[in-house]
C-alpha positions as CSV (number, residue, x, y, z in Angstrom):
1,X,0.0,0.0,0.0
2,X,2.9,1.8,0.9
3,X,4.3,1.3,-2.7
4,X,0.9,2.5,-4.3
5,X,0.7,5.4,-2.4
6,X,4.1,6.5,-3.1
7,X,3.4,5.9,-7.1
8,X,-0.1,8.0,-7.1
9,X,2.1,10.9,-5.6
10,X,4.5,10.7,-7.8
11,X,2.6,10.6,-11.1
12,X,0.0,13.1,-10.2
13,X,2.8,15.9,-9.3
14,X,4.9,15.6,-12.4
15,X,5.1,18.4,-14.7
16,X,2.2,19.5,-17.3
17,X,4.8,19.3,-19.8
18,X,4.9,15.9,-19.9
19,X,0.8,15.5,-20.2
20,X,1.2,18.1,-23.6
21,X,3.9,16.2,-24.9
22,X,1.7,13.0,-24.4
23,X,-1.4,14.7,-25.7
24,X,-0.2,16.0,-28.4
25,X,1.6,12.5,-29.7
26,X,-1.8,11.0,-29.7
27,X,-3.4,13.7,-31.4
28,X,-0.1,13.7,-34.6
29,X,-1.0,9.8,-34.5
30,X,-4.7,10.4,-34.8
31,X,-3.6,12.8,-37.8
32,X,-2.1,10.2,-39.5
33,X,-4.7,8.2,-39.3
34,X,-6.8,11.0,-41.0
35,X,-4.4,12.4,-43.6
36,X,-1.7,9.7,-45.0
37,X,-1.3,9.3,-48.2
38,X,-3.2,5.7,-48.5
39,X,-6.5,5.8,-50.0
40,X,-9.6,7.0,-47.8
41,X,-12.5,4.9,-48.1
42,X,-14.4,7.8,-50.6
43,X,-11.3,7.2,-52.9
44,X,-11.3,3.5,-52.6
45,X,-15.2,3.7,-53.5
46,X,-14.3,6.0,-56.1
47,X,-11.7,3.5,-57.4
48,X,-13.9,0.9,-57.2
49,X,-15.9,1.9,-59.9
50,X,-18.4,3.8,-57.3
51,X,-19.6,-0.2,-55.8
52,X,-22.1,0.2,-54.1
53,X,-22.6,-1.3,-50.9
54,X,-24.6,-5.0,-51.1
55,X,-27.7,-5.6,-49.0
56,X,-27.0,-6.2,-45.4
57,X,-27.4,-10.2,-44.2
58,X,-30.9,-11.8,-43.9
59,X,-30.3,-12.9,-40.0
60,X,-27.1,-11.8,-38.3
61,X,-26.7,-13.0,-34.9
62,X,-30.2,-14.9,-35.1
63,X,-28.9,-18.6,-36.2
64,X,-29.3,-21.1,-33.4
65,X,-25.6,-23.0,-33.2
66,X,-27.5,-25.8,-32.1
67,X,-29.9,-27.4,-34.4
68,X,-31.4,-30.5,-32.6
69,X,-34.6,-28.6,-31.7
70,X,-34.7,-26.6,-35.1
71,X,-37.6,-29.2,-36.1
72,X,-39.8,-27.7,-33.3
73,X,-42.3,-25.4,-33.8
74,X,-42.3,-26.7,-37.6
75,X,-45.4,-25.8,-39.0
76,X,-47.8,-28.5,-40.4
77,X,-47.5,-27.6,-43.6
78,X,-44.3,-26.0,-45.2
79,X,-44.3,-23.6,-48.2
80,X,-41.0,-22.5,-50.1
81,X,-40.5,-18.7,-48.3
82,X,-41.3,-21.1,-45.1
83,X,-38.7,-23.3,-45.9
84,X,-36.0,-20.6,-47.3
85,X,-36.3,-18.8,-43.9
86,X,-35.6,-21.6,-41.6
87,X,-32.8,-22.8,-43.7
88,X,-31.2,-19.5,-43.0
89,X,-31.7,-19.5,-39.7
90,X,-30.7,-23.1,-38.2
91,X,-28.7,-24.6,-41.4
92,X,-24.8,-25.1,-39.9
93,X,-22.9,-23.9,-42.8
94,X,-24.7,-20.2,-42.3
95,X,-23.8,-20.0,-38.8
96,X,-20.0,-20.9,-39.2
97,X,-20.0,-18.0,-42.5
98,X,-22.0,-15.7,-39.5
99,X,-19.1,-16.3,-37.4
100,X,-16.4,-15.5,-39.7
101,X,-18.1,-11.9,-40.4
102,X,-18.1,-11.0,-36.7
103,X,-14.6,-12.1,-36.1
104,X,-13.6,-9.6,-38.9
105,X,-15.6,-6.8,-37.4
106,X,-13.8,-7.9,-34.1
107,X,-10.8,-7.8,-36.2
108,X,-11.5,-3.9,-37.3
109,X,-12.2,-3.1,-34.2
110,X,-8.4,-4.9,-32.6
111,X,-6.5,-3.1,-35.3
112,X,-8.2,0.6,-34.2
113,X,-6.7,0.2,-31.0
114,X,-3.2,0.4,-32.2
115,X,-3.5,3.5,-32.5
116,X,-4.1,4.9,-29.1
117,X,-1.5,4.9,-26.2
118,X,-0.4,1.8,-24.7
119,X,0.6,1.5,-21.1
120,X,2.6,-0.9,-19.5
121,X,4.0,-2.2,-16.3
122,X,6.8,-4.5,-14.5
123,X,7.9,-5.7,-11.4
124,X,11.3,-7.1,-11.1
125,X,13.4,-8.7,-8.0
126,X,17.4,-9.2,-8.2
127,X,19.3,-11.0,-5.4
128,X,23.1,-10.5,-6.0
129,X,25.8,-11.7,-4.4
130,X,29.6,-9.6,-4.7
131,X,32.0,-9.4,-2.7
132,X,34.1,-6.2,-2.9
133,X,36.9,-3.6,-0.8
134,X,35.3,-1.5,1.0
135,X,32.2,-3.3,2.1
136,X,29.8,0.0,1.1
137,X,30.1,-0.8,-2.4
138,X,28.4,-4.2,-2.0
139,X,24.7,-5.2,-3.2
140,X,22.0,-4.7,-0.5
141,X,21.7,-7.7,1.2
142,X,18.0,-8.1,1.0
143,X,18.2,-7.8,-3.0
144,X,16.9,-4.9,-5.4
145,X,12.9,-4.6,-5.9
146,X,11.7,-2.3,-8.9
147,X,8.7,-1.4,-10.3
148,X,7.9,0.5,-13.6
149,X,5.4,1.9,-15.5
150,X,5.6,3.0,-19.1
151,X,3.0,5.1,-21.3
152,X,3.9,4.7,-25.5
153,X,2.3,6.5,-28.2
154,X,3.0,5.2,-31.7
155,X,3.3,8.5,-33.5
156,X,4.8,7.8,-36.8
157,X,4.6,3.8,-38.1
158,X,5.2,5.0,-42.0
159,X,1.3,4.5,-42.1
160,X,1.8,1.0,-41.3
161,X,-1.2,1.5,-38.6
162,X,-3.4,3.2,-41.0
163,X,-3.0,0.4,-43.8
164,X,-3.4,-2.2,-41.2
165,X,-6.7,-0.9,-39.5
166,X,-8.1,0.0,-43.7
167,X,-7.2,-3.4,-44.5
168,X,-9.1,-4.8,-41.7
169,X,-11.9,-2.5,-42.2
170,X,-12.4,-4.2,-45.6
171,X,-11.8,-8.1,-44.9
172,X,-14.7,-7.2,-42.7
173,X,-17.1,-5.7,-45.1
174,X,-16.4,-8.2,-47.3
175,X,-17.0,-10.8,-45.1
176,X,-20.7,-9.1,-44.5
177,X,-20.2,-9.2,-48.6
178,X,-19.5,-13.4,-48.3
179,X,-22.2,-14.2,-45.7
180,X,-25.0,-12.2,-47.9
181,X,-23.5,-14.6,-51.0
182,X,-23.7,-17.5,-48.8
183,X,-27.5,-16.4,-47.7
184,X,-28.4,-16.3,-51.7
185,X,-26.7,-19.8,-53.0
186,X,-28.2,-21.0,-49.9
187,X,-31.8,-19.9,-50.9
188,X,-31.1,-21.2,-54.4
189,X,-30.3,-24.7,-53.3
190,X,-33.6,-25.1,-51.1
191,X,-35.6,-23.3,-53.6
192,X,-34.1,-26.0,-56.4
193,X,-34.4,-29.0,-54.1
194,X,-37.9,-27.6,-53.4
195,X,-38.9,-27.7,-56.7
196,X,-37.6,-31.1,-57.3
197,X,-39.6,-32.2,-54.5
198,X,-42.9,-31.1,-55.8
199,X,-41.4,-32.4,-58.9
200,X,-41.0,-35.4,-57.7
201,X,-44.5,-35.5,-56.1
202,X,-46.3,-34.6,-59.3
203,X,-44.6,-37.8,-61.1
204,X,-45.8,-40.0,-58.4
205,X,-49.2,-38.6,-58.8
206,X,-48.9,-39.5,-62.5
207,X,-47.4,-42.8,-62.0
208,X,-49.8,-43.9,-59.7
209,X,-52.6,-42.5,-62.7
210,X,-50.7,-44.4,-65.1
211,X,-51.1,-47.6,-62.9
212,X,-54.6,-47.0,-62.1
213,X,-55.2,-46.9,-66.2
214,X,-53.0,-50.1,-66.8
215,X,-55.4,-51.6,-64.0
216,X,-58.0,-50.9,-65.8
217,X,-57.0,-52.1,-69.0
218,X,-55.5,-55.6,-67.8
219,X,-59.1,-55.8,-65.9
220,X,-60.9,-55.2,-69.3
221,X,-58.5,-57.4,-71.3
222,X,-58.8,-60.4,-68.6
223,X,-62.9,-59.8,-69.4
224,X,-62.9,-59.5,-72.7
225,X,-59.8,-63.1,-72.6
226,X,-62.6,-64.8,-70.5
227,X,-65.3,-64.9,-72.7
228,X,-63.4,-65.5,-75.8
229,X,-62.8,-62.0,-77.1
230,X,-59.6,-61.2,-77.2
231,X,-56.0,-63.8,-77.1
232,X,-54.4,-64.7,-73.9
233,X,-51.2,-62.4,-75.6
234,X,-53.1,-59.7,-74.9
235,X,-53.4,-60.2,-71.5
236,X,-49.9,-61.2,-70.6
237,X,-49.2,-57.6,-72.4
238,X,-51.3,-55.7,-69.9
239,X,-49.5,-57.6,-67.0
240,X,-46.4,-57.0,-67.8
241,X,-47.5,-53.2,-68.2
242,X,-48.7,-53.5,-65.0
243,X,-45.7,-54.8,-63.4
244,X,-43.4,-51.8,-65.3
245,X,-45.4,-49.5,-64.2
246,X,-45.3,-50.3,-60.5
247,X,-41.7,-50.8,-60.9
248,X,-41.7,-46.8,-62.1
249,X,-43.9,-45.8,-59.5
250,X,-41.4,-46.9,-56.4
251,X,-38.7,-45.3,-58.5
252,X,-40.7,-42.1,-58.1
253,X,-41.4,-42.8,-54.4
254,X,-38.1,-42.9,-53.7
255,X,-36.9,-40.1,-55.9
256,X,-39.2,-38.1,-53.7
257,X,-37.9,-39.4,-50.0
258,X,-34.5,-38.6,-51.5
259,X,-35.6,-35.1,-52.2
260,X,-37.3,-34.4,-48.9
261,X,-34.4,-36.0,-46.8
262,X,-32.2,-33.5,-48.3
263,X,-34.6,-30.3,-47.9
264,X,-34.6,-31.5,-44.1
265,X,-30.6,-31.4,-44.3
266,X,-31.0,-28.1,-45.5
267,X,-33.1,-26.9,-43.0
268,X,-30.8,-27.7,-40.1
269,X,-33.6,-30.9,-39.3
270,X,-32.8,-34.3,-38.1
271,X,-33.2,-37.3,-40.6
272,X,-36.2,-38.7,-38.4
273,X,-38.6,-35.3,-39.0
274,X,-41.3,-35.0,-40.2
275,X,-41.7,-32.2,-42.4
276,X,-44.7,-31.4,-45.1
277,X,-43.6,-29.3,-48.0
278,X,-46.5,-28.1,-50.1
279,X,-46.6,-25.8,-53.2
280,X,-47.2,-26.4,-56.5
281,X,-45.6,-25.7,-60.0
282,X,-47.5,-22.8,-60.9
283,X,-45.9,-20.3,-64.0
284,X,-45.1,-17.2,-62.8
285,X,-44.4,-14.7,-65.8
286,X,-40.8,-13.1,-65.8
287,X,-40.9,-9.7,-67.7
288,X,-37.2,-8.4,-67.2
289,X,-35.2,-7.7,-70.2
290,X,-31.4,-8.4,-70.3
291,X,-30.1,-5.3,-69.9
292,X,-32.6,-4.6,-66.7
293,X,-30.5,-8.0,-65.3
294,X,-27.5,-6.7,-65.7
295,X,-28.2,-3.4,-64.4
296,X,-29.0,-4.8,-61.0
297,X,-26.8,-7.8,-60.9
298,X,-23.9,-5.5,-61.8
299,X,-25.5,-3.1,-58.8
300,X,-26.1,-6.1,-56.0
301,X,-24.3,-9.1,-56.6
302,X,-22.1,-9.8,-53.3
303,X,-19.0,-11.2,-55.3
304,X,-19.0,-8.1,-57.2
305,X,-19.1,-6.2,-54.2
306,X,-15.8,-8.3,-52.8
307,X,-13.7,-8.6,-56.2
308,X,-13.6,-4.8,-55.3
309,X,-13.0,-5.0,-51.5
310,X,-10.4,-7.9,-52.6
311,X,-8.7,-5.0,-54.8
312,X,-8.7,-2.3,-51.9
313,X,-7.4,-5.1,-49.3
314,X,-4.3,-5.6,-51.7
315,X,-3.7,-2.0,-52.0
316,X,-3.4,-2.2,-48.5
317,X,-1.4,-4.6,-48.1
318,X,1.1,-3.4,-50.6
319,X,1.0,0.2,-47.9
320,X,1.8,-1.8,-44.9
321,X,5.2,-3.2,-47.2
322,X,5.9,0.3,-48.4
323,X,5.6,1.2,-44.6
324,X,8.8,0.0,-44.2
325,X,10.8,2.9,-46.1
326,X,9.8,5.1,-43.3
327,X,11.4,5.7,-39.5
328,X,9.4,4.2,-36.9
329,X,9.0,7.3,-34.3
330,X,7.2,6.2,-30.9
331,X,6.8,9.3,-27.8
332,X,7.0,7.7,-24.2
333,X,6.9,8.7,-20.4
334,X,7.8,6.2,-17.4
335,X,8.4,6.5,-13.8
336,X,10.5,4.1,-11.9
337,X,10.4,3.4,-8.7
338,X,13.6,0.8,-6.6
339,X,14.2,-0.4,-3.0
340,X,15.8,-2.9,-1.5
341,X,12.6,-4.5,0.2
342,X,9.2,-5.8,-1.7
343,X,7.5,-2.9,-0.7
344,X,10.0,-0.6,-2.4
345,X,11.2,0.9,0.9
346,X,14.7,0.9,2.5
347,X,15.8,-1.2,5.2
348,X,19.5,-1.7,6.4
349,X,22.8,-0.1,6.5
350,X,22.8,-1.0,2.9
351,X,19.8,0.0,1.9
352,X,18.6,2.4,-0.4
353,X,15.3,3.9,-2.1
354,X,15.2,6.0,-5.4
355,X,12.9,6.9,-7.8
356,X,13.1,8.3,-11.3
357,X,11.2,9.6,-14.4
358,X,11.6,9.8,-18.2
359,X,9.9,11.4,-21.2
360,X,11.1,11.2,-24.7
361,X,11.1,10.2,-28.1
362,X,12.5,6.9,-29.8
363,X,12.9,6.7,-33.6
364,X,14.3,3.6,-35.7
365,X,14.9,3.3,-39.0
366,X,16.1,0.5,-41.5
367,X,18.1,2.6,-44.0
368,X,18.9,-0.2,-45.7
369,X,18.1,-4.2,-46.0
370,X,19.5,-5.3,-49.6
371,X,16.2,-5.0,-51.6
372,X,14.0,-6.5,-49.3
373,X,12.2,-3.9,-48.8
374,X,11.8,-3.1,-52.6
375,X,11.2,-6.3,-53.6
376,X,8.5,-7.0,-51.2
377,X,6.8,-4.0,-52.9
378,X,6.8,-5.1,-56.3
379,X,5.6,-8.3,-55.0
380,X,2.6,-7.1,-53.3
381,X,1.9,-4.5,-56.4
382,X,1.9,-7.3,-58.8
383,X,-0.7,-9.0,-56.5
384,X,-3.0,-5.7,-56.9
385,X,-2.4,-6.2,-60.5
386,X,-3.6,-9.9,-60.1
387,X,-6.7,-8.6,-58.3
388,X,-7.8,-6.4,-60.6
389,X,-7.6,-8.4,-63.5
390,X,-9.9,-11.5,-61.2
391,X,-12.6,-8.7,-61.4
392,X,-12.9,-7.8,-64.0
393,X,-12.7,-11.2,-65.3
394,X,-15.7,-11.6,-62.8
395,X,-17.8,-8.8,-64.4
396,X,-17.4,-10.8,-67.9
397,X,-18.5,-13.9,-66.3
398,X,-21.2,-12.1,-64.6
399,X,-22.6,-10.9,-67.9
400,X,-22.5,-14.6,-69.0
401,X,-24.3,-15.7,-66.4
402,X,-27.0,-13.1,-66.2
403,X,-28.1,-14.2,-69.8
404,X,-27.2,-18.4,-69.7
405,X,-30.1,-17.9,-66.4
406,X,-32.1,-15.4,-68.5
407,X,-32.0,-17.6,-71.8
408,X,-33.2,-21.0,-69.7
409,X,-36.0,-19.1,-68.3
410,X,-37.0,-18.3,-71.4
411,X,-36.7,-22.1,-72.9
412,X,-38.5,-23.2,-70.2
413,X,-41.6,-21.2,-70.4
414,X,-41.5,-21.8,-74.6
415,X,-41.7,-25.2,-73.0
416,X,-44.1,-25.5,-71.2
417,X,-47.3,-24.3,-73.6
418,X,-45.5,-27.1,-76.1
419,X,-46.0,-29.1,-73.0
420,X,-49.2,-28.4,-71.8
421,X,-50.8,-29.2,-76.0
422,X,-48.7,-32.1,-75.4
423,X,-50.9,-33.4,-72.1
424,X,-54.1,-32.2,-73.9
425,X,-53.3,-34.5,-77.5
426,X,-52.3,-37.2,-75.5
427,X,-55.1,-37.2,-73.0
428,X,-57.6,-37.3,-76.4
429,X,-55.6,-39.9,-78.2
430,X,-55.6,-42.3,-74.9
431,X,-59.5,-41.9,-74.5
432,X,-59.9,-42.5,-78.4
433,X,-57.6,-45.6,-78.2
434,X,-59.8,-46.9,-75.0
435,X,-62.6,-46.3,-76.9
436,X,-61.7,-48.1,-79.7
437,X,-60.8,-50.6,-77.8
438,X,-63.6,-51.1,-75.9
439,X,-65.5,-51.0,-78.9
440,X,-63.9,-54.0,-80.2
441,X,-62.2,-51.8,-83.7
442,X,-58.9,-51.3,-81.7
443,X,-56.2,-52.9,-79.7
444,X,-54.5,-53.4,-76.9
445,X,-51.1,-52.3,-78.2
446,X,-52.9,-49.3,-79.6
447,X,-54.3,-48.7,-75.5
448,X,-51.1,-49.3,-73.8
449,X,-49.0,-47.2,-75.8
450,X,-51.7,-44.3,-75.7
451,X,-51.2,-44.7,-71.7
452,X,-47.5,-44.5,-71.8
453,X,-47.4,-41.6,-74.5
454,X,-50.1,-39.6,-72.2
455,X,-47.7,-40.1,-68.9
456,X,-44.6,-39.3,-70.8
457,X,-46.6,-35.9,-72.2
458,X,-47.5,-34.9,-68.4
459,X,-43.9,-36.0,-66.8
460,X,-42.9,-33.6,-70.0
461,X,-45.2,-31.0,-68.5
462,X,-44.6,-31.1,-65.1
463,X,-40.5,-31.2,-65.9
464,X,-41.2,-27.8,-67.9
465,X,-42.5,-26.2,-64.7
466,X,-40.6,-27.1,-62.6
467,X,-37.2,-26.2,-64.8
468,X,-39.2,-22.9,-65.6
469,X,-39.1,-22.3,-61.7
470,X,-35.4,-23.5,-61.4
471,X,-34.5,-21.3,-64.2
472,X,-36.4,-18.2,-62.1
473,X,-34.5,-18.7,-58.7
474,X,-31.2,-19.0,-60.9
475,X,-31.7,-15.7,-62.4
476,X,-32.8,-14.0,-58.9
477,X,-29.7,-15.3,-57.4
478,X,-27.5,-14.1,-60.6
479,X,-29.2,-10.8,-60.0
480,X,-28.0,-10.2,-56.1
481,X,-31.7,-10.6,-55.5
482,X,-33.5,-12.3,-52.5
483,X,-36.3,-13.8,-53.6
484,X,-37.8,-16.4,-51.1
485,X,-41.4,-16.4,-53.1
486,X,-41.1,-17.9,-56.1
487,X,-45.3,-17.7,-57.1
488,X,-45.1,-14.2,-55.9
489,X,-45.9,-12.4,-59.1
């Protein structure tokens, strides 16, 4: 206590100087910060081709890290916007791209304290051992106790500090950037495995139809076998037709259970939920012309957004090299405080207590190193180079993928009106080939294959739908655009 009370006295009743000299180093570092020569973030925008900012992420900070209890609460029936939210808010992969963006903003916010003072202390006991003529100039017996306290202030780092807190400043926006990307291909992937679901349930639906017809049939042939009207062939036909079909129809079972075992996945759910997904293939019309794509993928695509950032991070990067052809210039103030007892005091005829300050200025500088410093410059310029050239090599492959999306939408809605006059002929043909049939002018081959024809013409249909769809989250995502609603017109 002693000790403590000894070191409040002692800083407190120092001179002002030394408080101005300390003031006003934090204030010239400050000023660096303000007014190097590195880009400030208008002129890194500007650079940037005036890229705008992407939209913020869909649910920062709301993902649940634990997903066993993600299936409660799950609604009895499941729609696509349903089912896009909660996979953004329990599904794993999300969380662990959420975490990343905070520990950049934590790493912004680690770098901005370099550039405010730093205090230090130390405590430090010697025990020495010399024998000398006369006796007085030997080591207290009890040992030397010191303790120190040190105030730094960077004042000049060669705008190493002000590269390094911009650099980190922009891994951390563009992190925001990835987790926003992340949030789209993972709303693309439901919204496709959603669709193949309700794909998959429509072609159960006309399996099990197609069945139900070849029942029919192999029930009229056996009728019309028994009392002598048509061959036993023609029967054996219709079974075996039978038997195909059913072996299609578990096919298409199981293509479903595949489908909604991996939309659970998605949605952060166990394997044993039971989830009910329900929507149907509905055609939504898509009115946007190519250049209105571009315009807004160009304005809110997320990778766009971090090619840039990835540009300004290795401009930075190349600053904190260059920092090195600069003096290092740090402003400091200690006080230190020595006895010859743990509480700093003096005790025996040997003893002795003392106490100084100091306030001053260190500067270092690496005049020369051989090239490494040079070296290390071009290296990291040629890296910027590398950058820029990845994006704008993204901005052509943007373009490309705006229109590949924009052309299969528009396949797939040609599609499906061949598709639907497809269902409607064959529906016809099948009911004029039954009736035929049954009329005793037709045959059974001519029945059979009007059954399979019909349920190839609506597995056609329901395929041209649901690829329409596919095509319509594809371009939404190519666009930057979150779009959870598919049927929304």
């Amino acid at each position: 206590m002693c000790m403590l009370h000894s070191m409040r006295i002692l800083v407190f009743s120092r001179r002002a100087s030394v408080c101005r000299l300390l003031v006003g180093a934090w204030l010239l570092g400050f000023a660096c910060f303000f007014s190097g020569p590195s880009l400030t973030a208008a002129q890194a925008a500007s650079r940037a081709g005036d890229m705008k900012s992407p939209p913020a992420p869909l649910y920062t900070g709301e993902r649940a890290p634990d997903t066993k209890d993600a299936h409660l609460g799950l609604p009895d029936a499941v729609s696509m916007p349903e089912a896009v939210q909660r996979a953004l808010k329990f599904n794993p992969s999300l969380g662990a791209q959420e975490s990343q963006s905070r520990s950049s903003e934590e790493g912004r916010k680690s770098a901005r304290g370099a550039f405010g003072p730093k205090l230090g202390m130390s405590y430090t006991a010697i025990k020495q051992e010399k024998k000398t003529s006369p006796a007085s100039t030997r080591p207290p017996e009890l040992g030397t106790y010191s303790w120190a306290v040190e105030i730094s202030q960077p004042v000049f780092q060669g705008f190493k500090l002000l590269a390094t807190y911009q650099k980190a400043a922009l891994q951390a926006d563009s992190d925001k950037a990835a987790l926003r990307n992340a949030e789209l291909a993972m709303t693309e992937q439901v919204q496709t495995y959603f669709l193949n679901y309700l794909r998959a349930e429509e072609n159960v639906r006309s399996e099990r139809d197609s069945l139900a017809r070849l029942r029919d049939q192999l029930r009229i042939t056996t009728a019309f076998y028994d009392v002598g009207l048509r061959p036993r062939l023609d029967v054996l036909q219709a079974e075996v037709n039978v038997s195909q079909a059913e072996n299609l129809l578990i096919q298409a079972e199981n293509n479903r259970d595949t489908y909604l075992a991996m939309l659970n996945t998605l949605l952060g759910l166990p394997a044993t939920a039971r989830a009910n997904y329900t929507g149907k293939l509905a055609h939504v019309p898509f009115r946007r012309s190519l250049e209105q794509c571009l315009e807004i993928a160009y304005r809110q695509r997320p990778d766009l957004y971090m090619a840039a950032k990835s540009v300004e991070i290795a401009g930075k990067d190349q600053r904190v090299v260059q920092s090195d052809y600069y003096p290092q210039v740090e402003a400091y103030y200690n006080i230190n405080q020595t006895g010859n007892t743990p509480d700093l005091q003096k005790s025996g005829d040997r003893g002795s207590r003392g106490s100084t300050w100091e306030v001053g200025a260190r500067a270092t500088w690496n005049a020369f190193q051989w090239g490494a410093t040079y070296y290390a410059d071009k290296q990291a310029g040629w890296l910027v180079t590398k950058m820029r050239y990845e994006e704008e090599n993204l901005k052509l492959n943007v373009g490309y993928d705006v229109k590949s999306k924009l052309l299969a939408v528009h396949e797939a809605e040609k599609r499906i009106s061949v598709a639907e006059k497809g269902v409607e002929q064959a529906t016809e043909a099948y009911n004029v080939a039954l009736a035929r049939y049954q009329e005793q002018v037709g045959t059974n081959f001519d029945v059979l294959d009007a059954s399979s024809k019909l349920t190839t013409a609506q597995a056609s249909l329901t395929g041209a739908k649901a690829d329409y769809l596919t095509a319509l989250a594809q371009i939404y995502v190519a666009m930057g655009e979150f779009h959870p609603d598919l049927m929304r017109r």
